[in-house]
C-alpha positions as CSV (number, residue, x, y, z in Angstrom):
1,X,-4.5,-13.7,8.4
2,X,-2.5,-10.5,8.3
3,X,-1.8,-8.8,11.3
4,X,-1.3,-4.9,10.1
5,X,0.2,-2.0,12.2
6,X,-2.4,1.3,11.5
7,X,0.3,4.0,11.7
8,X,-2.0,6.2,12.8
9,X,-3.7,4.4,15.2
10,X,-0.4,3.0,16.4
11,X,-2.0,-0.1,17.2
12,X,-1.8,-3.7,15.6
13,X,-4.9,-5.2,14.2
14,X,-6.0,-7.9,12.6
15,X,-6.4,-8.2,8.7
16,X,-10.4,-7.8,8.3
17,X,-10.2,-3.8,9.9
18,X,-9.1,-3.1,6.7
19,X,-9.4,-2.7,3.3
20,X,-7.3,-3.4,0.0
21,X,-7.3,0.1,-2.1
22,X,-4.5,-1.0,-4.9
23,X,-1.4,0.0,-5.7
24,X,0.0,2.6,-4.2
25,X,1.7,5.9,-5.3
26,X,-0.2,6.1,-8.5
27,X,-0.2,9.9,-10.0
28,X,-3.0,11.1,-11.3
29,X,-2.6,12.7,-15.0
30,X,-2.6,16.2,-14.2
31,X,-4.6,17.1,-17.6
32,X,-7.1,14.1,-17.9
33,X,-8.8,15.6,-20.6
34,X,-5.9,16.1,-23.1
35,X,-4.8,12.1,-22.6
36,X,-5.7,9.8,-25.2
37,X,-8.2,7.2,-24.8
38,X,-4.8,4.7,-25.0
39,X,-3.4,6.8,-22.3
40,X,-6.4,7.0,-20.0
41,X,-7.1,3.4,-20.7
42,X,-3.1,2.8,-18.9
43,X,-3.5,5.3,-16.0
44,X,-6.8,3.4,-14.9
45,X,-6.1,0.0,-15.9
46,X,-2.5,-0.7,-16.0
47,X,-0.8,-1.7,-12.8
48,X,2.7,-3.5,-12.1
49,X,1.0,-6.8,-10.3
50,X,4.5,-7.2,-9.3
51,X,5.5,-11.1,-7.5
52,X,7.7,-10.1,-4.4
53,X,8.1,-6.4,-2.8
54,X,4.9,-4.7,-3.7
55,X,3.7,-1.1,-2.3
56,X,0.2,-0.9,-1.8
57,X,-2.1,1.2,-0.4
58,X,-4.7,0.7,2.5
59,X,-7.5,2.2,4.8
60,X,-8.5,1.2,8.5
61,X,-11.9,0.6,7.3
62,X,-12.9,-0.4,10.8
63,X,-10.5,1.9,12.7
64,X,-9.8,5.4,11.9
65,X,-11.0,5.2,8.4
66,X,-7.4,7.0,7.2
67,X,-5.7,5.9,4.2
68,X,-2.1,4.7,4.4
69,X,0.7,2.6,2.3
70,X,2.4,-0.6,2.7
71,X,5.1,-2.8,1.4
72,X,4.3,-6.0,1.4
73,X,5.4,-9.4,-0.6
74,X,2.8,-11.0,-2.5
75,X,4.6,-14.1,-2.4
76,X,5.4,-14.3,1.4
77,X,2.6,-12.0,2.6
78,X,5.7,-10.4,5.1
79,X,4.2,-6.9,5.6
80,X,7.9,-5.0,4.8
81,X,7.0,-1.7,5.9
82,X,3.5,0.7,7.0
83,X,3.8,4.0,6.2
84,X,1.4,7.2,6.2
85,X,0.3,9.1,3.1
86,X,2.9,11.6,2.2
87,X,5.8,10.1,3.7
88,X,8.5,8.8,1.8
89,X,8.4,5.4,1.1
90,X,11.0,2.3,2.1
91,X,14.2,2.0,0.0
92,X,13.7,-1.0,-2.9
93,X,16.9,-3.1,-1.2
94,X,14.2,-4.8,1.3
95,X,14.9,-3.2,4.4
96,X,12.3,-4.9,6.5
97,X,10.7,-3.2,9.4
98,X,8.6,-6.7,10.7
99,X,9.2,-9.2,13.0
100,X,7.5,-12.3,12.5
101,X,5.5,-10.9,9.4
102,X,3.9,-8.0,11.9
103,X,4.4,-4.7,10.8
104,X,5.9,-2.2,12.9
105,X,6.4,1.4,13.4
């Protein structure tokens, strides 16, 4: 089980508090209605499903209820980074921010 830091809460919690929302920093199309149904069909469908350093986003379903991203590997499950919405995310060279697979501040 994941142990996830809630950057707003500032508090560690365990896994079930929260909820998977997809991948993170997906723009929306900022004229939907002149996209093609191919185009449409790749904004709402189409996502990386990358195997290591993945950024996702999340909400403290149980907590705060606030939305937020994290980095994390799909292949290790080490939580790289938590960050809130709007801030800039991690550099791609893996810079961890974890100890022990617990995400930190």
């Amino acid at each position: 089980m994941l142990r996830i830091y809630c950057p707003y809460c500032e508090e560690l919690r365990e896994e079930p508090e929260f909820t998977y929302s997809g991948e993170a920093h997906i723009i929306r199309p900022l004229d939907p209605d002149a996209l093609s149904d191919d185009e449409w069909g790749r904004y709402l469908f189409h996502r990386k499903n990358i195997k290591g350093s993945h950024r996702e986003m999340w909400q403290h379903t149980a907590g705060c209820r606030k939305y937020f991203n994290m980095q994390r590997n799909t292949v290790t499950y080490d939580i790289d980074a938590v960050y809130k919405i709007g801030e800039k995310p991690p550099s791609d060279d893996n810079e961890t921010n974890t100890t022990n697979g617990e995400a930190r501040a």
